[in-house]
C-alpha positions as CSV (number, residue, x, y, z in Angstrom):
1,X,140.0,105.0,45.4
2,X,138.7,108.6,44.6
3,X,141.4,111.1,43.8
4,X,138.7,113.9,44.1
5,X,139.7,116.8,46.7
6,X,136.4,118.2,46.5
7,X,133.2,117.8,47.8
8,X,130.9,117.8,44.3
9,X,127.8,119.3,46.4
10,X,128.5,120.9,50.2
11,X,125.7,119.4,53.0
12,X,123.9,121.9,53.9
13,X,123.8,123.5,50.1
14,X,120.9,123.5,48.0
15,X,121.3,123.7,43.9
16,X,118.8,125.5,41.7
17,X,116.7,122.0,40.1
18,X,114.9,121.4,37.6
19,X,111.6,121.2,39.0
20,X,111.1,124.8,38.7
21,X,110.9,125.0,42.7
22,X,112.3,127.9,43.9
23,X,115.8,127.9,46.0
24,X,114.3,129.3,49.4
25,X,111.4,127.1,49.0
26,X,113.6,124.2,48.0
27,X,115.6,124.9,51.0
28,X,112.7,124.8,53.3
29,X,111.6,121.5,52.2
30,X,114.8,119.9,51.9
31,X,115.1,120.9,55.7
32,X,112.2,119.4,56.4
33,X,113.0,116.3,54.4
34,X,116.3,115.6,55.9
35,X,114.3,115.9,59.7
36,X,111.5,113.1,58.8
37,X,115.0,111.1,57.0
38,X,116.6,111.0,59.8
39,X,113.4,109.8,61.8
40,X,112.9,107.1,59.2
41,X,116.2,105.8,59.8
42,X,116.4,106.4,63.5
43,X,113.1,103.8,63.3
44,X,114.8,101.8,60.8
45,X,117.3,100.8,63.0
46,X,115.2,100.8,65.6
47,X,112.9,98.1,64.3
48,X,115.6,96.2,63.2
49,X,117.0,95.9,66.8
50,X,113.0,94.4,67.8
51,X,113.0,92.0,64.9
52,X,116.3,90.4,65.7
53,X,115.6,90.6,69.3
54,X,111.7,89.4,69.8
55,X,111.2,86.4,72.1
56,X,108.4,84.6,73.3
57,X,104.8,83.2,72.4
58,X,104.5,85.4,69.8
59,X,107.6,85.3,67.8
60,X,107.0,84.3,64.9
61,X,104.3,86.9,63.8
62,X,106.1,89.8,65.5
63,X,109.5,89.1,63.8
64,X,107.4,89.2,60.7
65,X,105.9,92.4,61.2
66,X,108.9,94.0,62.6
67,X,111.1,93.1,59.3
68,X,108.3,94.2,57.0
69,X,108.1,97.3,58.9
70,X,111.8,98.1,58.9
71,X,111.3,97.7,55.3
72,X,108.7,99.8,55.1
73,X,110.8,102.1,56.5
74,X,113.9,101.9,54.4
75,X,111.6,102.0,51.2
76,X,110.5,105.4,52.5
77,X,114.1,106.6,53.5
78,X,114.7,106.2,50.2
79,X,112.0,108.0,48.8
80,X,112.8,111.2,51.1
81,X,116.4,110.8,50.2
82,X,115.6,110.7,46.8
83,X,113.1,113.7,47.1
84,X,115.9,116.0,48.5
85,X,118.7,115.1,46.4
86,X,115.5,116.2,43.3
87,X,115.4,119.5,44.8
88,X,118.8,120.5,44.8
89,X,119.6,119.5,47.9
90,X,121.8,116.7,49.8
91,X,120.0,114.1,51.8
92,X,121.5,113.8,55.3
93,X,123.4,111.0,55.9
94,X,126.3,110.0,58.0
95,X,125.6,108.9,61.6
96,X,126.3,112.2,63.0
97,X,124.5,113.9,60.9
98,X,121.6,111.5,61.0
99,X,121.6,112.0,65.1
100,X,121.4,115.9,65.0
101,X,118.4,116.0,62.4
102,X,116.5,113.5,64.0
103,X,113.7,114.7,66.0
104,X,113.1,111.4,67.6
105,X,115.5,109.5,70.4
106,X,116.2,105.7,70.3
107,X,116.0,103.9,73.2
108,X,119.3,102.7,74.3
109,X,121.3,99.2,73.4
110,X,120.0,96.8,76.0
111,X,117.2,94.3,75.4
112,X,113.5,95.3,77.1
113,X,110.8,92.7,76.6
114,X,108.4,92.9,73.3
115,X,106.6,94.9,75.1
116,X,107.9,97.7,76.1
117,X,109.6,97.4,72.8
118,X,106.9,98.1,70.8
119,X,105.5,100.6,73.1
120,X,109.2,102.6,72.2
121,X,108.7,101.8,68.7
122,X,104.9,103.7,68.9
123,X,106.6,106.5,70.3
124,X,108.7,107.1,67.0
125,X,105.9,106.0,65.4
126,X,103.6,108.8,66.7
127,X,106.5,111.8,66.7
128,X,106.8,110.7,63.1
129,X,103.4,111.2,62.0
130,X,103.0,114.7,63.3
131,X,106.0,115.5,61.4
132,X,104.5,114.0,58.5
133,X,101.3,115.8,58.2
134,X,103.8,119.3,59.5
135,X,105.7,119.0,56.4
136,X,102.7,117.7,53.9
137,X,101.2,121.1,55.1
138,X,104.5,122.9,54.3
139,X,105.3,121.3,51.2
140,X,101.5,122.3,49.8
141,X,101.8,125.8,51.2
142,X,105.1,126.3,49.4
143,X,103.3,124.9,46.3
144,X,105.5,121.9,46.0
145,X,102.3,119.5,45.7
146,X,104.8,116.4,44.5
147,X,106.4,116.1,47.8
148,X,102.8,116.6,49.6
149,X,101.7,113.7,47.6
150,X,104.9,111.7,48.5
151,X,105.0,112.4,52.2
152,X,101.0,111.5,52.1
153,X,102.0,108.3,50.7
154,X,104.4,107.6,53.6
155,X,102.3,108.6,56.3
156,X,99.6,106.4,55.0
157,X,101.9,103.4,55.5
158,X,103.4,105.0,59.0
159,X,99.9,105.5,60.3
160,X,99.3,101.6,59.3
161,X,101.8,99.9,60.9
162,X,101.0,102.4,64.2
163,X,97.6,100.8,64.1
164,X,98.9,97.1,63.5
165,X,101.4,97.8,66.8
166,X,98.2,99.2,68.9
167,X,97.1,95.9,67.8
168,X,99.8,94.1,69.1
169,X,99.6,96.0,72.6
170,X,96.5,94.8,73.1
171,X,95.4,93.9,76.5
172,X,95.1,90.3,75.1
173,X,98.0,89.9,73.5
174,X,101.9,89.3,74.0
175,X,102.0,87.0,77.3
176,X,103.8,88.1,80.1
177,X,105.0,86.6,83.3
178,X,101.9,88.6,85.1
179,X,99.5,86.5,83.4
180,X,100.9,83.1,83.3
181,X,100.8,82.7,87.1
């Protein structure tokens, strides 16, 4: 158990780094991190819920995808998290926290067929990738090309697994109860 009374870094804060990247920009970014964080982890859970919940012909391939994805998604948490803690600041991270920043909404607790699942899940998925490219453009106008280049790398992967659920939500895909009868 900690005997420490006192927070080592204050949320919210941002620390001179050793990146050379100036405090106001660092702020900036770090703001902007913490928003596409809590997105990432917002779909995170969100894909989870799909994976352990997917029913029906198509299973098998969609629980795949959806645990990949959610890893995917964690890797990238991660690297964001990672990013902002670099710059001097703190990565958001407690539930309430995570809630505020995020810029996306979950859909609720209950159980919707695969369908309407994934069309929730592309929702996230698109909201995420215009923040993406936002803060790319940000990070390069503020001259911190390292994060640019990082958030590029996630959007890449975002933007893939958007295209591999379009897929999925094909017109000839994912039987329903409309075209069995």
């Amino acid at each position: 158990m900690s005997t420490q009374k006192e927070a080592m870094r204050e949320f919210g804060t941002v620390e001179e780094n050793d990146l050379r990247l100036d405090t106001e920009k660092s702020e900036q970014i770090i703001d902007a991190l913490n928003t596409d964080l809590a997105a990432t982890f917002t779909l995170y859970h969100q894909l989870r819920k799909h994976h352990w919940n997917v029913e029906g012909a198509e299973f098998r391939d969609l629980h795949i995808f959806l645990g990949e994805a959610a890893e995917r998604a964690e890797e990238a948490a991660d690297e964001i998290a990672e990013r902002a803690q670099a710059l001097g600041g703190t990565p958001v991270a407690g539930l309430g926290q995570l809630q505020e920043h995020s810029p996306v909404e979950p859909e609720d607790d209950d159980i919707y067929d695969i369908r309407t699942s994934l069309a929730h899940d592309l929702e996230i998925y698109g909201d995420i990738i215009e923040s993406l490219r936002d803060h790319v453009e940000l990070a390069t106008n503020l001259g911190d090309h390292a994060t640019a280049e990082i958030l590029r790398q996630i959007l890449v992967d975002v933007e893939e697994d958007a295209h591999h659920l379009e897929h999925y939500l094909g017109d000839d895909t994912l039987v329903t109860e409309e075209t069995m009868n």
